[in-house]
C-alpha positions as a printed Julia matrix, in Angstrom:
310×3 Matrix{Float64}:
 -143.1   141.36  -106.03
 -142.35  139.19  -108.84
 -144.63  140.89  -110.94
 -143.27  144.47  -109.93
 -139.35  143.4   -111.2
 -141.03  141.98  -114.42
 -143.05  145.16  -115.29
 -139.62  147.37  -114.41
 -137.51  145.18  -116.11
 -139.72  145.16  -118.94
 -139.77  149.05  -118.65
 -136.1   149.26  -118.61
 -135.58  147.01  -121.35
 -138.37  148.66  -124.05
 -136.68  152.2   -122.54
 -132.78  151.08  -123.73
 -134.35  149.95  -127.04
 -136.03  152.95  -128.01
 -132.83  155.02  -126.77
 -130.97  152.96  -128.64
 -133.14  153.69  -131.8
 -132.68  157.18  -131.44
 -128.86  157.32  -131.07
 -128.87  155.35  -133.96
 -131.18  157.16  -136.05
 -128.57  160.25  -135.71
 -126.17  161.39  -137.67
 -122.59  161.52  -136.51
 -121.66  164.54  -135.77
 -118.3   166.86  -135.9
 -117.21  168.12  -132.46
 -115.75  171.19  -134.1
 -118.59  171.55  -136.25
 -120.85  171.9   -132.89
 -118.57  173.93  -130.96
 -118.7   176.5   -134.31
 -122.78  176.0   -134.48
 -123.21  176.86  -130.66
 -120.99  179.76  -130.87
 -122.8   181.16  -133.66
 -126.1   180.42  -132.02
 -124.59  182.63  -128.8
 -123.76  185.61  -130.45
 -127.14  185.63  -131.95
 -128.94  185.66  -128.58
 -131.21  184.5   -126.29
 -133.88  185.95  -128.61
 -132.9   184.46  -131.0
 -133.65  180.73  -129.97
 -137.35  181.26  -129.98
 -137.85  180.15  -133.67
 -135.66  177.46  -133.23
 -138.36  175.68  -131.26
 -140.79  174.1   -134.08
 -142.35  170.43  -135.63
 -140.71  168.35  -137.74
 -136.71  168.15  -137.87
 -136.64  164.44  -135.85
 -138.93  163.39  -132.89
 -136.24  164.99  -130.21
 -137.19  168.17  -131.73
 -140.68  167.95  -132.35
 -140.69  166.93  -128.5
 -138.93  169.99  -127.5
 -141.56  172.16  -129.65
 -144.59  170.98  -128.2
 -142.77  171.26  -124.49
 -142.47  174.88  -125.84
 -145.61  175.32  -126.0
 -147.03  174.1   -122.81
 -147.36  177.13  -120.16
 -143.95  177.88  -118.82
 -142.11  174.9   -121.38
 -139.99  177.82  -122.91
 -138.47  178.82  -119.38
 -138.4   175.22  -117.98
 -136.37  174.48  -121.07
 -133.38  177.22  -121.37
 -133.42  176.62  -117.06
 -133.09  173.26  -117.56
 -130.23  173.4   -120.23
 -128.45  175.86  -118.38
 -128.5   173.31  -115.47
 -127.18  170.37  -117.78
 -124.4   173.08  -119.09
 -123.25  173.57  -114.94
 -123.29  169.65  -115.13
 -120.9   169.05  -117.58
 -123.54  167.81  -119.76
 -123.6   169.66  -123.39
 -124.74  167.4   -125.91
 -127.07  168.8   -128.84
 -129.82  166.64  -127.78
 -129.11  166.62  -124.34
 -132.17  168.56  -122.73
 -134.14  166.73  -125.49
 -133.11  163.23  -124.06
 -133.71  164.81  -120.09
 -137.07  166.06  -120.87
 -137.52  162.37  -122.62
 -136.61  160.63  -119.61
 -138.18  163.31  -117.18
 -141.7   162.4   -119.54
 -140.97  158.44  -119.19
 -140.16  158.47  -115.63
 -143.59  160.27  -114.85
 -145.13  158.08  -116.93
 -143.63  154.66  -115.34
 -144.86  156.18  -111.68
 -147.94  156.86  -112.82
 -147.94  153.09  -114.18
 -146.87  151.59  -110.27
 -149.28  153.88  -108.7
 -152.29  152.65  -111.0
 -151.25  149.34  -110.37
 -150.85  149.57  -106.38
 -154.02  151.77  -105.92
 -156.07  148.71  -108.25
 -158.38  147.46  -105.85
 -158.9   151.1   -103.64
 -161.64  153.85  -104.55
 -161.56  156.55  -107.3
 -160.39  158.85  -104.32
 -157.71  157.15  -103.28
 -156.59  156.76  -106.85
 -156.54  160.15  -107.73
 -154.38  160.88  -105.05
 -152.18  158.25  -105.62
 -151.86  159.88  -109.12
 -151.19  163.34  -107.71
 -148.26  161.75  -105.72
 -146.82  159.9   -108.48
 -146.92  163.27  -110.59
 -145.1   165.35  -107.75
 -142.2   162.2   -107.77
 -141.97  162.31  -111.53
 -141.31  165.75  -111.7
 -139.51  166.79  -108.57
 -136.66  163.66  -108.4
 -135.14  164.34  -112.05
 -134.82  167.95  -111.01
 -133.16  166.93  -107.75
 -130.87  163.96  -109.49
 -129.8   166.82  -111.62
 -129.13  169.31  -109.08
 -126.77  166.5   -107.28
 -124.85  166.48  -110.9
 -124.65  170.18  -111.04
 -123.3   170.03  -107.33
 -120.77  167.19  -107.63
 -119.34  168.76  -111.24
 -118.56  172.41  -109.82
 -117.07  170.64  -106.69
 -114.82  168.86  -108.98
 -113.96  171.83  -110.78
 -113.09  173.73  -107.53
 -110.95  171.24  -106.11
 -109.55  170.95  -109.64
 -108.59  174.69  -109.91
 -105.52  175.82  -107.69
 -103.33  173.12  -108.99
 -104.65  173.84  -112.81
 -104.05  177.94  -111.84
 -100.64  176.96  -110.27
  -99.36  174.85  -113.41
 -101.06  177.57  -115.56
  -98.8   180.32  -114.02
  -95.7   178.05  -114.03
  -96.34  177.43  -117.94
  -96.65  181.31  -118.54
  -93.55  181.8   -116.9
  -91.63  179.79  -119.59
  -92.84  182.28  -121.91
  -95.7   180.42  -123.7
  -98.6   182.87  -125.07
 -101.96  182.48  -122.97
 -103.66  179.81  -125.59
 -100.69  177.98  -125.93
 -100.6   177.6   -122.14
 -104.27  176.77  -121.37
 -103.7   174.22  -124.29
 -100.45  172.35  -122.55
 -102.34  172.35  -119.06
 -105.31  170.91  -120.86
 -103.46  167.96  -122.17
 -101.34  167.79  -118.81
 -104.17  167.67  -116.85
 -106.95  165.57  -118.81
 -106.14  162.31  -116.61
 -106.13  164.48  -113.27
 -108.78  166.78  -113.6
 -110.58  166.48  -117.12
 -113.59  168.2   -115.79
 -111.41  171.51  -115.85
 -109.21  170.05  -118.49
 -112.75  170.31  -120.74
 -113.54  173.93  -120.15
 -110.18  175.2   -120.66
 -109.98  173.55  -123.81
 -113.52  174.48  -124.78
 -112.11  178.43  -124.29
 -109.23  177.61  -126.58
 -111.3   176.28  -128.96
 -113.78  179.04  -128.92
 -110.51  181.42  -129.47
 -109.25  179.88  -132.1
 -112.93  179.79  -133.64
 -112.95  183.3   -134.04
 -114.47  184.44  -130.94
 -113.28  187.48  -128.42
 -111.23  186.24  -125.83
 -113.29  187.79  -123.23
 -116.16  186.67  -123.98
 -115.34  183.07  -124.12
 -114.09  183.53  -120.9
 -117.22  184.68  -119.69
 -118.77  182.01  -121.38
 -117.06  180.05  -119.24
 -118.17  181.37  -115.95
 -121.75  181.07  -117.05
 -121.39  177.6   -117.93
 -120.07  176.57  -114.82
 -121.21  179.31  -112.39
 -118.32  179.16  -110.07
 -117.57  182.66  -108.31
 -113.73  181.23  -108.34
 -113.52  180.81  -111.96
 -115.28  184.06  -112.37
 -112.26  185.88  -110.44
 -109.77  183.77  -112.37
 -111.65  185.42  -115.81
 -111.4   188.64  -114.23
 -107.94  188.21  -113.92
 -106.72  187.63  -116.9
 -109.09  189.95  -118.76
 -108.03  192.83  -116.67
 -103.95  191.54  -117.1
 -104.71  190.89  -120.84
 -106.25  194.79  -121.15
 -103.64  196.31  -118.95
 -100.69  194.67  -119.69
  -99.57  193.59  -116.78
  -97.75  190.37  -115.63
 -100.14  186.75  -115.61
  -97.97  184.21  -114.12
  -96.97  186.51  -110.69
 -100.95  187.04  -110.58
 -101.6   183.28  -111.0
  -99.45  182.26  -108.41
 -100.78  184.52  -105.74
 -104.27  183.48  -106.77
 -103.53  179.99  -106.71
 -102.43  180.61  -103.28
 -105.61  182.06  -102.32
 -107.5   179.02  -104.01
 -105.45  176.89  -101.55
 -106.24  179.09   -98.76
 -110.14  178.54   -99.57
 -109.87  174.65  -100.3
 -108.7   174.48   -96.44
 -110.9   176.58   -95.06
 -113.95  174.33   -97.06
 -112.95  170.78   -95.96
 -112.28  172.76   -92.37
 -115.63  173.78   -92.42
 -116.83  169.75   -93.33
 -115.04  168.68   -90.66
 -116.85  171.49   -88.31
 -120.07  170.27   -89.77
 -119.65  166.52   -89.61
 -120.16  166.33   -85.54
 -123.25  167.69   -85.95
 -124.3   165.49   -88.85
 -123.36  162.02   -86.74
 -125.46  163.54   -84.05
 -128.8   162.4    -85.47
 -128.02  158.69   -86.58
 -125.87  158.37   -83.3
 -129.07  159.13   -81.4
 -131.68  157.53   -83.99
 -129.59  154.14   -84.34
 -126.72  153.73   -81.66
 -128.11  155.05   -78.53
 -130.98  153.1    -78.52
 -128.96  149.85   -78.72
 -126.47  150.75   -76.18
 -129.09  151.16   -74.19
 -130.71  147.57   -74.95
 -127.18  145.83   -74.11
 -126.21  147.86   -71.38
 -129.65  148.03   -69.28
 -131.76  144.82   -70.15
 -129.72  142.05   -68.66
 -129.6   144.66   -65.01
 -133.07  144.89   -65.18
 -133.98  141.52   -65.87
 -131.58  140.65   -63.04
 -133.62  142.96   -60.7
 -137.36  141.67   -61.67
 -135.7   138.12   -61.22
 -134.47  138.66   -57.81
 -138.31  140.06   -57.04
 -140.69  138.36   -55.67
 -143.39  137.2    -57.74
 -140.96  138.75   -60.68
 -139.65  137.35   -64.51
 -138.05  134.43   -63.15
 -138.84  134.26   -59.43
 -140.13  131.57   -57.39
 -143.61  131.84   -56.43
């Protein structure tokens, strides 16, 4: 066991350093300056990112090139990034750095699994191996699809009160950037996951970009069918003319309306989920306290019984 922690914490420790390294071998850049770039790169297309992939240009590149070129790396790696975008995580090199850690991880459980399966047969080894390849790759996807989970749950508890402040502010007459950008500083501390995306749209406005289309932006970066009716809305009210902060408030309403019925629904579901450690766990020691000391009463008073004379 000792040997185990030393060869993990050893692992850890030679992992930080060379993360380090890298973060340090960067350049710093400008937020702006990377909003601007990945606008640009999404009006050009999803064709458009092919060339993108090639050697040379810093070893987080050159890693995501020769991913590229491993059967199916060039569809593992735009579903993958889309999947750190519905996280919340949109660094440039962030789907370098996950397919970094995805290739270390595999690595250190092939490294345990040699080192268990030591002393057993080839066989056994190679299966061991197989195992430790399925772990590698299947509990980085599923850490990630937790993230993706627990970031568009925060953004739908996040969004009636952020739709009901949003109509309140276009009722004092603000324009529609100027009131996405007062509920984005009002609610930073609350909510900053939503706080984020509405000033990312602002930002992409103010960039240049069509207003629609940063709103759809939005709703594929976060894949929320709620946010995708609250873009609907105001493109269709923006088009049309029509009155925002009357629609906001009724939607928020309806947002509301939905946030009950969810946690009802958890609530429904929660009997059902203490069902199986009730029976696994508490049952069987009820049973222990409440039956052993009457039956070892009965076998005592027995004849020839735990405890009886003979």
């Amino acid at each position: 066991m000792i040997e185990i922690l030393f060869f993990i914490a050893v692992f850890v420790t030679v992992s930080a350093l060379i993360y380090t390294g890298i973060l340090l071998a960067q350049p710093q850049e400008d937020p702006l300056g990377e909003r601007l770039e990945q606008l640009q790169t999404n009006t050009m297309g999803t064709a458009a990112r092919g060339p993108r992939r090639r050697a040379g240009g810093g070893f987080l590149n050159s890693l995501l090139y020769f991913v590229s070129l491993m059967p199916g790396g060039e569809e593992w790696i735009k579903d993958t990034e889309k999947e750190l975008n519905q996280a919340g995580i949109r660094t440039k090199d962030a789907i370098a750095l996950y397919a970094l850690g995805n290739i270390l991880f595999i690595g250190l459980m092939f490294a345990l699994m040699l080192w268990f399966q030591r002393d057993n047969p080839i066989t056994n080894k190679l299966g061991g191996l197989g195992a430790a390849a399925l772990l590698g790759w299947l509990l980085p996807q599923q850490v990630l699809h937790k993230l993706v989970k627990r970031y568009r749950t925060k953004l739908q508890d996040a969004l009636p009160d952020t739709v009901d402040l949003l109509g309140i502010v276009l009722g004092t007459g603000l324009a529609l950037d100027q009131a996405m950008t007062r509920v984005s500083e009002e609610m930073q501390f609350i909510y900053p996951e939503l706080a984020s995306e509405f000033y990312t749209v602002v930002m992409q406005v103010k960039a240049g970009q069509e207003r629609s289309k940063a709103f759809l932006q939005l709703v594929r970066r976060t894949g929320i069918e709620d946010i995708k009716s609250l873009a609907s809305m105001i493109i269709q009210s923006e088009r049309f003319g029509t009155s925002l902060s009357q629609a906001l408030k009724v939607y928020a309403d309806s947002l509301r309306s939905r946030r009950k019925l969810r946690a009802e629904a958890m609530v429904a579901k929660a009997g059902i989920k203490m069902l199986f450690p009730i029976v696994l766990f508490i049952l069987p020691a009820l049973f222990v306290v409440a039956l052993v000391p009457g039956l070892l009463s009965a076998l005592r008073d027995l004849r020839g019984g735990i405890g009886g004379g003979r």
